[in-house]
TIVODREN-524152 format. One record per residue (C-alpha): residue in one letter; residue number from 1; x, z, y. Coordinates in Angstrom, 3 decimals, decimal comma, padded with zeros to 6 digits. Layout:
> res	n	X	Z	Y
> A	NUM	X	Z	Y
...
//
This chain:
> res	n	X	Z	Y
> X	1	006,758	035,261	-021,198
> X	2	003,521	035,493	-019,572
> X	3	002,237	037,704	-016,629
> X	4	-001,322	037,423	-016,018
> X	5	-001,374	039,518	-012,882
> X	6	001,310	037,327	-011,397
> X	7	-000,737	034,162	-012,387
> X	8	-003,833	035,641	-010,890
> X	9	-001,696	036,361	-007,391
> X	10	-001,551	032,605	-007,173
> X	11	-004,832	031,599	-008,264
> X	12	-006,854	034,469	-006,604
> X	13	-004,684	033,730	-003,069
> X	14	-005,309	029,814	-003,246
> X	15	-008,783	030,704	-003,981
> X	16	-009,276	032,420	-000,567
> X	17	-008,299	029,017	000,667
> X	18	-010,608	026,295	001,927
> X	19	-010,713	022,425	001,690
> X	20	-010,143	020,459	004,703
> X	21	-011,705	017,085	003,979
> X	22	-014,832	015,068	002,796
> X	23	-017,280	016,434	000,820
> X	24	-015,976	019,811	000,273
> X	25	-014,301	020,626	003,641
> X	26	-015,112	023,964	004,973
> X	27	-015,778	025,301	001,094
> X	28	-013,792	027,241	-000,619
> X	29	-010,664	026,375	-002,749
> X	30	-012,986	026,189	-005,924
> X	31	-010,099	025,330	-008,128
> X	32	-010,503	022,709	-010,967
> X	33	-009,685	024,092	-014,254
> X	34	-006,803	021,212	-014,566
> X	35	-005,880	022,592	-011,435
> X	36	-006,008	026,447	-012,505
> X	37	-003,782	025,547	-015,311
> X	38	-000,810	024,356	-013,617
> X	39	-000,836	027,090	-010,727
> X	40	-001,164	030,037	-013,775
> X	41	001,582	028,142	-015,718
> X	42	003,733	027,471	-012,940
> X	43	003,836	031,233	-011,536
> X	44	002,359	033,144	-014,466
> X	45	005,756	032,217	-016,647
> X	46	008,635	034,821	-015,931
> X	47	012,013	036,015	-017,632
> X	48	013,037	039,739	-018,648
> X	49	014,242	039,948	-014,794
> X	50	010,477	039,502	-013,552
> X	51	011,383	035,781	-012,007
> X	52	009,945	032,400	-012,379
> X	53	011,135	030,641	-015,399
> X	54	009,417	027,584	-014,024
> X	55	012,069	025,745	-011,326
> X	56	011,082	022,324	-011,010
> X	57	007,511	021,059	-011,926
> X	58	006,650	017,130	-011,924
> X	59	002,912	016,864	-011,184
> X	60	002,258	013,121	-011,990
> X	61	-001,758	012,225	-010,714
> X	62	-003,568	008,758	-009,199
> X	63	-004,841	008,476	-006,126
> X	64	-007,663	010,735	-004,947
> X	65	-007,377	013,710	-007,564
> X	66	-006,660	016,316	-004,492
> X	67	-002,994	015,689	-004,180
> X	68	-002,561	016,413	-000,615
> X	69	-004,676	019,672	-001,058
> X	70	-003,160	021,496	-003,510
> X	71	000,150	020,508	-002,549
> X	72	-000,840	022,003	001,055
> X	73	-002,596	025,292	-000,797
> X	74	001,055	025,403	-002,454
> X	75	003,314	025,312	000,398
> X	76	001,063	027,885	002,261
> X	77	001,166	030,785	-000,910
> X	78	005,301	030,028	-000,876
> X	79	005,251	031,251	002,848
> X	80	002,792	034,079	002,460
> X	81	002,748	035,713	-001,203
> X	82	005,959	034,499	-002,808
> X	83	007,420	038,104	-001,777
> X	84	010,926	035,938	-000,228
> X	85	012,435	036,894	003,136
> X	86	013,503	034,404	004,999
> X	87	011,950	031,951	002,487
> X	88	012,524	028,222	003,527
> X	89	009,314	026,599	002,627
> X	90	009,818	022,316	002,689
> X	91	006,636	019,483	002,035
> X	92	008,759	015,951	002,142
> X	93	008,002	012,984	002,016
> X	94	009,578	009,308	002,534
> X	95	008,110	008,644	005,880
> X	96	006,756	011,078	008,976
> X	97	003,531	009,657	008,428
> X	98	003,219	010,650	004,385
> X	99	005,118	014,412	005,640
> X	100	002,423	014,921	008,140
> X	101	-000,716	014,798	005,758
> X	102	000,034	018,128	003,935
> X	103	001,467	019,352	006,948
> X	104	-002,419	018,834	008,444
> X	105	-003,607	020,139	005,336
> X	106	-001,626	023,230	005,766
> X	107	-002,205	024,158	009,185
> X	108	-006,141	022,959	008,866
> X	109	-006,349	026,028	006,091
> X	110	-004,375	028,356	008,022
> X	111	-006,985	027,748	010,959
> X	112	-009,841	028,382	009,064
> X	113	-008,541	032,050	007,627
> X	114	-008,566	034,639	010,204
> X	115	-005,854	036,621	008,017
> X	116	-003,253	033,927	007,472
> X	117	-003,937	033,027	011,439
> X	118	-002,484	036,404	012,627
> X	119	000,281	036,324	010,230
> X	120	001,992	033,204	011,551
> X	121	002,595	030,601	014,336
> X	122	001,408	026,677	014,330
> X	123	004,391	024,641	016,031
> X	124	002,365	021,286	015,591
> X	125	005,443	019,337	017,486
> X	126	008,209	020,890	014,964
> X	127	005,955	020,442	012,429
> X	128	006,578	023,981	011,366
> X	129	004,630	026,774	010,752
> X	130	006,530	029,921	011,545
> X	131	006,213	033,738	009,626
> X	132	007,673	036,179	012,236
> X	133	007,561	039,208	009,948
> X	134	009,542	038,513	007,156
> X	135	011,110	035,727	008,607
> X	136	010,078	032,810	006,873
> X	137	008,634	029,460	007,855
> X	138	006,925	026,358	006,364
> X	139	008,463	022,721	007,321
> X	140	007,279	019,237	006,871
> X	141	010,354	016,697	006,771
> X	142	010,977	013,041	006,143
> X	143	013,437	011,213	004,496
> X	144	013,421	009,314	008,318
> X	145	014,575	012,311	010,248
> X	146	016,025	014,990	007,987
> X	147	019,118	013,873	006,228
> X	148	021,447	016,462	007,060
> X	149	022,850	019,217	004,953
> X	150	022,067	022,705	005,782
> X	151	018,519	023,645	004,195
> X	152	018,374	026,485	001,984
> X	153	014,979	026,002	000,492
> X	154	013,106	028,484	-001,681
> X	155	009,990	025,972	-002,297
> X	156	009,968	022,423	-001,587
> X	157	007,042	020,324	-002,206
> X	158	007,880	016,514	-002,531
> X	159	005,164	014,623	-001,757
> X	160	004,970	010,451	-003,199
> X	161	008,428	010,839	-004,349
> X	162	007,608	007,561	-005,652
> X	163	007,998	006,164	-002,483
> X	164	011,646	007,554	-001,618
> X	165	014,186	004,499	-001,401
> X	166	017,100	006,316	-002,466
> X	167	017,341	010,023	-003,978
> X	168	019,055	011,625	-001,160
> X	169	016,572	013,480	000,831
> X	170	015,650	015,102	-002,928
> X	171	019,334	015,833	-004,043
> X	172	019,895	017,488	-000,850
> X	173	017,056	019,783	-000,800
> X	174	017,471	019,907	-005,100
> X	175	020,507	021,277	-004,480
> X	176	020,186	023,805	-001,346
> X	177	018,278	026,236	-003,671
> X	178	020,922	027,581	-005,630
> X	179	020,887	030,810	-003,390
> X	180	017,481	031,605	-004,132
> X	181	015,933	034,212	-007,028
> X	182	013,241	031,937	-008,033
> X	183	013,493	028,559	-006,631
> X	184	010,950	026,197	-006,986
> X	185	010,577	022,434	-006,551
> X	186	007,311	020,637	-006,807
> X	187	006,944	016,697	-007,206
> X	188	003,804	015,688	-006,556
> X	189	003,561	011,754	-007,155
> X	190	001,440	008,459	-007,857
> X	191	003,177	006,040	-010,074
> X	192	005,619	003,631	-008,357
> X	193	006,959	000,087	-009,239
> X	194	010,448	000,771	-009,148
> X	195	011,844	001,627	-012,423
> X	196	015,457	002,281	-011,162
> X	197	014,129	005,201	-008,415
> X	198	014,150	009,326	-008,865
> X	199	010,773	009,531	-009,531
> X	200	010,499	007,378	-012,531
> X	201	013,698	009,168	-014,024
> X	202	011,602	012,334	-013,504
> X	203	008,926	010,691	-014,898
> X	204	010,798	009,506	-017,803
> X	205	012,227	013,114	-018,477
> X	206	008,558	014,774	-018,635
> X	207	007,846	012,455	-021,042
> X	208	010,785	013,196	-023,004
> X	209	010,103	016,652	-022,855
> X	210	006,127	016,547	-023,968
> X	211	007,620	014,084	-026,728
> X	212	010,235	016,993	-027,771
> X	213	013,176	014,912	-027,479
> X	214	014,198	016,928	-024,744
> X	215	013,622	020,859	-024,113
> X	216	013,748	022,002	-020,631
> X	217	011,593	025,765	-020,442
> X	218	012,510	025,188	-016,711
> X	219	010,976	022,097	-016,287
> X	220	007,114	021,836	-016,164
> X	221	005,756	018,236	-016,551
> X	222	001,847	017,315	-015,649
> X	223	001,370	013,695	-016,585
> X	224	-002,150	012,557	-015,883
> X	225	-002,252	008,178	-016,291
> X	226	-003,363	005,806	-018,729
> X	227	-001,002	004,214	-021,484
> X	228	-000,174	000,791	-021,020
> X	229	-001,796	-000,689	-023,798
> X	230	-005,101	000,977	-022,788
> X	231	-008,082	-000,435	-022,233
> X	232	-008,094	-000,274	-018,518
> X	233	-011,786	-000,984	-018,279
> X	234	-012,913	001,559	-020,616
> X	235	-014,297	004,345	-018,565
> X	236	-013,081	007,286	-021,179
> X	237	-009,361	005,760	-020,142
> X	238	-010,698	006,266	-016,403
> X	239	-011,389	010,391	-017,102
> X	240	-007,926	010,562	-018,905
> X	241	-005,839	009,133	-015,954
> X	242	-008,079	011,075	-013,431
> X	243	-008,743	014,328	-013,839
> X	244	-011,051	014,598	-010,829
> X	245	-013,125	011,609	-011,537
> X	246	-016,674	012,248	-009,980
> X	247	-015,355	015,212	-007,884
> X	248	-012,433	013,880	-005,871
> X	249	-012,679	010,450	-006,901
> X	250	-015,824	008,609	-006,999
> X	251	-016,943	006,915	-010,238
> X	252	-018,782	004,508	-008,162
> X	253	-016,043	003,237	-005,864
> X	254	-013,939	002,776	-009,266
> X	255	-016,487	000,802	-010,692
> X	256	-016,265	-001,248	-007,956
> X	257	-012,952	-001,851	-008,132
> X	258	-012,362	-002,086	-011,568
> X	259	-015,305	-005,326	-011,021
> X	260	-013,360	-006,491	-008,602
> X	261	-009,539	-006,621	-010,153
> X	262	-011,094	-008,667	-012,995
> X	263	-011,384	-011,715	-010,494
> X	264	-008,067	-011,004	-008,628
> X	265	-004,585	-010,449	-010,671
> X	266	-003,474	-008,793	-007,287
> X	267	-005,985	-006,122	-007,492
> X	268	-005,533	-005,725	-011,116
> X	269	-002,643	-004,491	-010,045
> X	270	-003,474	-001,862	-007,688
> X	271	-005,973	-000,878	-010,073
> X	272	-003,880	-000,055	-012,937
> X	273	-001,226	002,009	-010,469
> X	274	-003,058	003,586	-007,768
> X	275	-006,414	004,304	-009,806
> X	276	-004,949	004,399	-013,399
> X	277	-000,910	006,173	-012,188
> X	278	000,242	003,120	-014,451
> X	279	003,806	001,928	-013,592
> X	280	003,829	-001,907	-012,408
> X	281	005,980	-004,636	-010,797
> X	282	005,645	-005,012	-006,770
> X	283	005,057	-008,536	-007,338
> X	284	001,799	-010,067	-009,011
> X	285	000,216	-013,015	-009,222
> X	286	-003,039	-013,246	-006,385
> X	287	-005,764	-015,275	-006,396
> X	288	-007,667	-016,317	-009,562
> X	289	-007,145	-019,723	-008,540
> X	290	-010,449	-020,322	-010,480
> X	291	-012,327	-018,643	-007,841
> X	292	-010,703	-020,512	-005,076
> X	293	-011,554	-023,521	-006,683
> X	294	-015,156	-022,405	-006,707
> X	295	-015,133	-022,269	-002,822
> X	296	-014,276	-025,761	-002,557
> X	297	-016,973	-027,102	-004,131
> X	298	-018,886	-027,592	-001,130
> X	299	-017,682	-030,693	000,799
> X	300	-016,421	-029,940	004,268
> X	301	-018,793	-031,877	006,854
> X	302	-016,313	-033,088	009,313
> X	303	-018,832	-034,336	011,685
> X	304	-020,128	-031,010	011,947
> X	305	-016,720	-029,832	012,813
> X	306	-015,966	-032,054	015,388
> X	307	-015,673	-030,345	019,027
> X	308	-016,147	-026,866	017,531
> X	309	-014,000	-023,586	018,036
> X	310	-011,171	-023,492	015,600
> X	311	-007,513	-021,340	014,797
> X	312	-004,447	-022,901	014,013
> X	313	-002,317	-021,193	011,513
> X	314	001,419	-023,180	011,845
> X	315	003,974	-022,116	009,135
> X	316	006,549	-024,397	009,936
> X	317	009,187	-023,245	007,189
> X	318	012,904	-024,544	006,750
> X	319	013,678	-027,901	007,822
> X	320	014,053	-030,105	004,993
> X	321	010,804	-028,793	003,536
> X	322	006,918	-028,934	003,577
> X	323	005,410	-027,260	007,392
> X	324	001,771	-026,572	007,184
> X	325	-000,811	-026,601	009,815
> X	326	-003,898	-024,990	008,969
> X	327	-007,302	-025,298	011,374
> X	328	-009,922	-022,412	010,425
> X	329	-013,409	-023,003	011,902
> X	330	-015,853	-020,169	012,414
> X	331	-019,396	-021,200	012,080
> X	332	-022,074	-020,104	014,244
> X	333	-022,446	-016,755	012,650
> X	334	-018,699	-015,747	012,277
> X	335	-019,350	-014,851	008,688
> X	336	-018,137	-018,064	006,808
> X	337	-015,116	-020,457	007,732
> X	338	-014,103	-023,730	007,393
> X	339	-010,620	-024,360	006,296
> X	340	-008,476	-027,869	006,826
> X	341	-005,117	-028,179	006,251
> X	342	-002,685	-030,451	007,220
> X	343	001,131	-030,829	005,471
> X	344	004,111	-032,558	006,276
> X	345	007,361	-033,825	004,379
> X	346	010,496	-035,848	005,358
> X	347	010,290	-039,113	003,686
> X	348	013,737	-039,935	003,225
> X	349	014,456	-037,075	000,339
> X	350	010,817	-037,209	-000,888
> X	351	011,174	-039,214	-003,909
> X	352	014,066	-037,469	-004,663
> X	353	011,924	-034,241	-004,921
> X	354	009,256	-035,739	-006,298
> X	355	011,665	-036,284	-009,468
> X	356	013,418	-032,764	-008,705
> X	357	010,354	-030,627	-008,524
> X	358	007,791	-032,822	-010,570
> X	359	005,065	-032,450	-008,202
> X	360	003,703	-035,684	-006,963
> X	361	004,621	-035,429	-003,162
> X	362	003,919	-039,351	-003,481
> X	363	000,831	-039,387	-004,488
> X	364	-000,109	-037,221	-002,039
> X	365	001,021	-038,838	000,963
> X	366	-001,009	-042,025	-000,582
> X	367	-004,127	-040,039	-000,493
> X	368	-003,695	-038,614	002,881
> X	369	-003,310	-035,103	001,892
> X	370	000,519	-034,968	003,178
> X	371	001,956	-036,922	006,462
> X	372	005,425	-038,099	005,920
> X	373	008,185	-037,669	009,028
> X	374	010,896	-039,549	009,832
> X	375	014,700	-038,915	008,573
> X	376	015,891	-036,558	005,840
> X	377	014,272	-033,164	007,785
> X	378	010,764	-031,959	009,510
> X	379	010,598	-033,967	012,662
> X	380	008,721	-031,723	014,803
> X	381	007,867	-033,934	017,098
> X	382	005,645	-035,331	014,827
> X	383	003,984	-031,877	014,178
> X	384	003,294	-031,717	018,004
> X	385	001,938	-034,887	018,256
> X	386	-000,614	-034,225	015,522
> X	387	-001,858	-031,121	016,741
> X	388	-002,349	-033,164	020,022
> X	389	-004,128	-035,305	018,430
> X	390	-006,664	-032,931	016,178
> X	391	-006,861	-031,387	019,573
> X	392	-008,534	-034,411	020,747
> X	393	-011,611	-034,127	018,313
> X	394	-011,577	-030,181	017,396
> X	395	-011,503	-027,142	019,980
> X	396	-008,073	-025,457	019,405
> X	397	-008,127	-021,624	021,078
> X	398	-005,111	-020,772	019,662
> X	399	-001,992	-021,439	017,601
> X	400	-000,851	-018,649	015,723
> X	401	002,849	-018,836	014,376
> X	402	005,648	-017,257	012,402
> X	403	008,516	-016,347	015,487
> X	404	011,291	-016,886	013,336
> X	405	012,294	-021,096	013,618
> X	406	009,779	-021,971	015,927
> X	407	010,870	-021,267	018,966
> X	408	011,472	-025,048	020,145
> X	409	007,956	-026,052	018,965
> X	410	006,036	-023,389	020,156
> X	411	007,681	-023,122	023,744
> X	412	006,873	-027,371	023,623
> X	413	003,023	-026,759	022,741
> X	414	002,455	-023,541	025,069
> X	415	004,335	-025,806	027,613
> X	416	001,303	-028,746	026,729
> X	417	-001,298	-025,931	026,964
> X	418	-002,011	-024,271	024,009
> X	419	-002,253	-020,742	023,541
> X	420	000,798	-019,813	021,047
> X	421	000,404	-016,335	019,145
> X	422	003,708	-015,111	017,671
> X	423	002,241	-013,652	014,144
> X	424	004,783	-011,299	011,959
> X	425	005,197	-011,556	008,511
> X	426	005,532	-008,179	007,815
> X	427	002,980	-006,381	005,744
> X	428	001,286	-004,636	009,141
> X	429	000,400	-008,431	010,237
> X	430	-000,567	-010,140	006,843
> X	431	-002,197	-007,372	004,674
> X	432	-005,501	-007,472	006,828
> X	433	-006,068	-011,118	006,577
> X	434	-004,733	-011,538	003,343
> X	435	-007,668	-008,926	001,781
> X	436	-010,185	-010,744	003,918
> X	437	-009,032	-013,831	002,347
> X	438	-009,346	-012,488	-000,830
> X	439	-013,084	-011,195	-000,161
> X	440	-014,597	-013,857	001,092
> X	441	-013,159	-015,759	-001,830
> X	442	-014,904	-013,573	-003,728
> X	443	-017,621	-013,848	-002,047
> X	444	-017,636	-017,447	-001,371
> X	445	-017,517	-017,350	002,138
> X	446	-014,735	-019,758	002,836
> X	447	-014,875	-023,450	001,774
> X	448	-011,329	-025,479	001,899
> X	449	-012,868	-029,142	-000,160
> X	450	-010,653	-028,103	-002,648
> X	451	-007,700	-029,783	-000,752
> X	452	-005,098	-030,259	-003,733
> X	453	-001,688	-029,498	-001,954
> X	454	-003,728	-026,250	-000,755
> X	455	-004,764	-025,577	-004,433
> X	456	-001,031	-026,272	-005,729
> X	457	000,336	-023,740	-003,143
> X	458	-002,618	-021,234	-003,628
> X	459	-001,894	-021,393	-007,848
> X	460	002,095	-020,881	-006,842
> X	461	001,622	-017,716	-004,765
> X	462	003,134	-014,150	-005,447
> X	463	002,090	-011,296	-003,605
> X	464	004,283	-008,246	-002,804
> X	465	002,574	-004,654	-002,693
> X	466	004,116	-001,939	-000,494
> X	467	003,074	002,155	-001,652
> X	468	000,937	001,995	000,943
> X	469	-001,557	-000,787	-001,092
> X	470	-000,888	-003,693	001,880
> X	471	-000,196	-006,743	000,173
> X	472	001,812	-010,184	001,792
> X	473	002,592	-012,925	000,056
> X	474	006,694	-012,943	-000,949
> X	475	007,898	-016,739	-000,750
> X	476	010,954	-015,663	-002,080
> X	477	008,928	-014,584	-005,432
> X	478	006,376	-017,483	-005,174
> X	479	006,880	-020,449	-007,808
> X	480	007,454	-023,860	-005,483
> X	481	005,901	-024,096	-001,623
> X	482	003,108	-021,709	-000,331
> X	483	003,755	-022,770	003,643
> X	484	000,046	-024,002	003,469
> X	485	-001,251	-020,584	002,199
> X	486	000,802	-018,466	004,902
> X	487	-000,629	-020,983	007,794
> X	488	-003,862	-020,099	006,184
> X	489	-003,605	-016,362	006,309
> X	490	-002,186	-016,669	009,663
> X	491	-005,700	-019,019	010,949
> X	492	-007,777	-016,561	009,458
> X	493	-006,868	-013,777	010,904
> X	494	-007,295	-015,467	014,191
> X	495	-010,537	-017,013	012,944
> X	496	-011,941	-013,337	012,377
> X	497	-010,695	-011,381	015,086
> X	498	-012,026	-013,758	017,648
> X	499	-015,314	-014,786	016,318
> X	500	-017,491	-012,135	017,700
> X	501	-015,152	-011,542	020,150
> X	502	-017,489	-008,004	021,493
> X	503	-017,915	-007,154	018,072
> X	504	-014,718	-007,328	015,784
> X	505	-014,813	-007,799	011,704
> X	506	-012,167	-005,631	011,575
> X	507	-013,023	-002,845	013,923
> X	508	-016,620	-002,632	012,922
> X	509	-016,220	-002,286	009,575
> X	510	-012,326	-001,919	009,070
> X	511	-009,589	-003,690	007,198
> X	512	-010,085	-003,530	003,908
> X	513	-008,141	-001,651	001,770
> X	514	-008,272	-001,490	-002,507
//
């Protein structure tokens, strides 16, 4: 049944809150009327013993609708107005990093109300936020550091459940409640890609249950995303999946995007999951090789590039296949770049994989696009003597290179005097260069001749998304050879963070992120 004075406890108390960020920081916790809603339902429902009927709630909500907030407004009325001694108040999340932002939240809200402030005690490096009189505390915890049994939660607030890898850091806390009168466990989630994880089967059930297949009066599902068959350009689908468009999340900045995912199937992606809470693959197709093409419509004056500044990207791959060597040229204003590559194939197996993989490797090699090596493998030695002699006519500052397989090359060429930069292939290294690539296709800002092995590889390439929106391309998900694309990525990154070497692209105006 419902109690409106315990519903208006939790409204009125969150209400004396006050935001912590952007626009509205400082003001008080106006709440939303999407946002009343779930708070009165959530604590305004009780059974004939005066408890919550309400034990788990799955709040379901794109990026930039005030997650972190009201999760952190949450947390805070579980320590100080659920009426629980000794209450055991949790916010997890998959990584310390994800944990600490309603953590900061939490304590940023306690610090700006004088009441709450004498009631409790910040412990910033246990993460904890202690109650002395009644014995109760707040916790933030990670699936990273907290895997051990022995919680006896009253309120847990799961933050991007989404991103949990397995279900363990839930089922423990899920299940250390049964002591408690009125448990209560909060998901608060973007969509993910992985259709086999928790949060999709708790996903799955709230539809179930708004669909009455399945009734649950225990269960509270709030699922806020745009259907699949949607129009996801239609601005009325935009207001349905986000119910703080034009408050928490700028209409503008979507419109942006949305322009932008129409020329790149990557961003498409993002789009639809992060903006629209639609679930998708990790893996997408990138580029629209269309616009790549356009930026090679401008012949490459090679004159012009003789003796000047350039970056070598050198993606060397497995023996027995193609090794790229890209050179990226800056030009005098650092703002547009120059791109040649250079490929090489063993030409004992290559007809053999001309036939195997129908691409015309042959062909190729006749037009100069692909340098053949002697025996059956990648004769690096051949590879060293090239960039030797490209070294000869262009200015080469540095070599950057994936560590793993190259060790024998790269100790030869730092050895011969080049300056060798080990470059991971982990989303931390590519992500930034791979969304500059992406703009200044966009933008036309890069010109590559339209090389045709480069335009092969760039048409093959699969790109892997982590929750965090960084993107790499996945070779292992790629159709055929994108070595030359990799070397590319790698050059440019170089390219950029060494052209206005006083005055960084990327810490001026930051990596950027969609």
């Amino acid at each position: 049944m419902k109690n409106k004075d315990r519903a208006d406890r939790a409204v009125n108390f969150i209400k004396l809150l006050r935001h912590t960020k952007g626009e509205y920081a400082k003001q008080k916790f106006n709440l939303m009327k999407w946002q009343e809603k779930i708070i009165r339902d959530i604590f305004g429902n009780i059974d004939k013993n005066g408890y919550r009927v309400i034990k788990e709630a799955f709040i379901f909500l794109p990026r930039k609708n005030g997650k972190s907030e009201l999760a952190a407004a949450l947390a805070l009325y579980g320590l100080f107005a659920d009426d629980e001694y000794g209450a055991e108040i949790y916010s997890a999340a998959n990584s310390r990093e994800q944990a600490s932002l309603v953590f900061n939240c939490a304590c940023a809200m306690v610090r700006m109300n004088k009441a709450l402030s004498k009631r409790c005690r910040i412990i910033e490096s246990q993460k904890r936020i202690v109650r002395y009189d009644t014995n109760s505390f707040y916790r933030a915890i990670s699936a990273e550091s907290s895997t051990a049994h022995g919680f006896n939660a009253h309120m847990v607030i799961f933050d991007e459940i989404h991103e949990a890898k397995t279900r363990d850091l839930y089922d423990v806390l899920r299940t250390s409640m049964g002591g408690r009168r009125q448990p209560l466990f909060i998901n608060i989630t973007t969509a993910g890609t992985d259709k086999n994880s928790v949060c999709y089967q708790l996903f799955d059930y709230s539809k179930k249950i708004n669909d009455g297949i399945i009734k649950d009066n225990t269960f509270y599902p709030v699922l806020y995303y745009a259907d699949q068959e949607a129009d996801i350009y239609n601005e009325i689908v935009w207001k349905k999946a986000n119910p703080g468009l034009a408050n928490f999340r700028s209409l503008d900045e979507m419109r942006i995007i949305a322009k932008r995912s129409k020329e790149i199937p990557e961003v498409e992606n993002t789009f639809r999951r992060l903006y629209l809470n639609q679930w998708v693959t990790e893996y997408s197709k990138w580029l629209n090789i269309n616009k790549w093409k356009e930026c090679g419509e401008k012949d490459i004056d090679l004159e012009y590039l003789e003796g000047r500044i350039c970056y070598a990207g050198l993606d060397l791959s497995s023996t027995t296949d193609i090794s790229a060597l890209v050179l990226t040229f800056p030009d005098d204003t650092g703002e547009e770049y120059y791109i040649l590559p250079f490929f090489f194939i063993p030409d004992e197996n290559m007809i053999e994989r001309v036939k195997r993989d129908r691409v015309p490797y042959d062909v190729w090699v006749k037009q100069g696009l692909m340098q053949t090596t002697e025996g059956n493998v990648i004769h690096y030695g051949a590879i060293f003597n090239k960039i030797n002699e490209l070294h000869k006519k262009y200015n080469i500052k540095e070599i950057a290179y994936d560590r793993w397989g190259a060790t024998k090359l790269s100790q030869d060429l730092e050895d011969a005097g080049f300056t060798m930069v080990g470059f991971g292939q982990g989303f931390a290294s590519m992500s930034p260069a791979s969304k500059e690539l992406e703009t200044m296709t966009l933008q036309k800002k890069i010109y590559h001749g339209n090389n045709k092995v480069l335009n092969w590889m760039m048409s093959n390439t699969v790109v892997r998304t982590d929750p965090a929106g960084n993107i790499k391309p996945d070779k292992s998900k790629s159709i055929e050879r994108i070595d030359g694309v990799i070397a590319t990525i790698m050059s440019l990154d170089r390219a950029v963070r060494n052209s206005k070497p006083q005055d960084s692209i990327y810490e001026n105006r930051g990596v950027i992120s969609f």
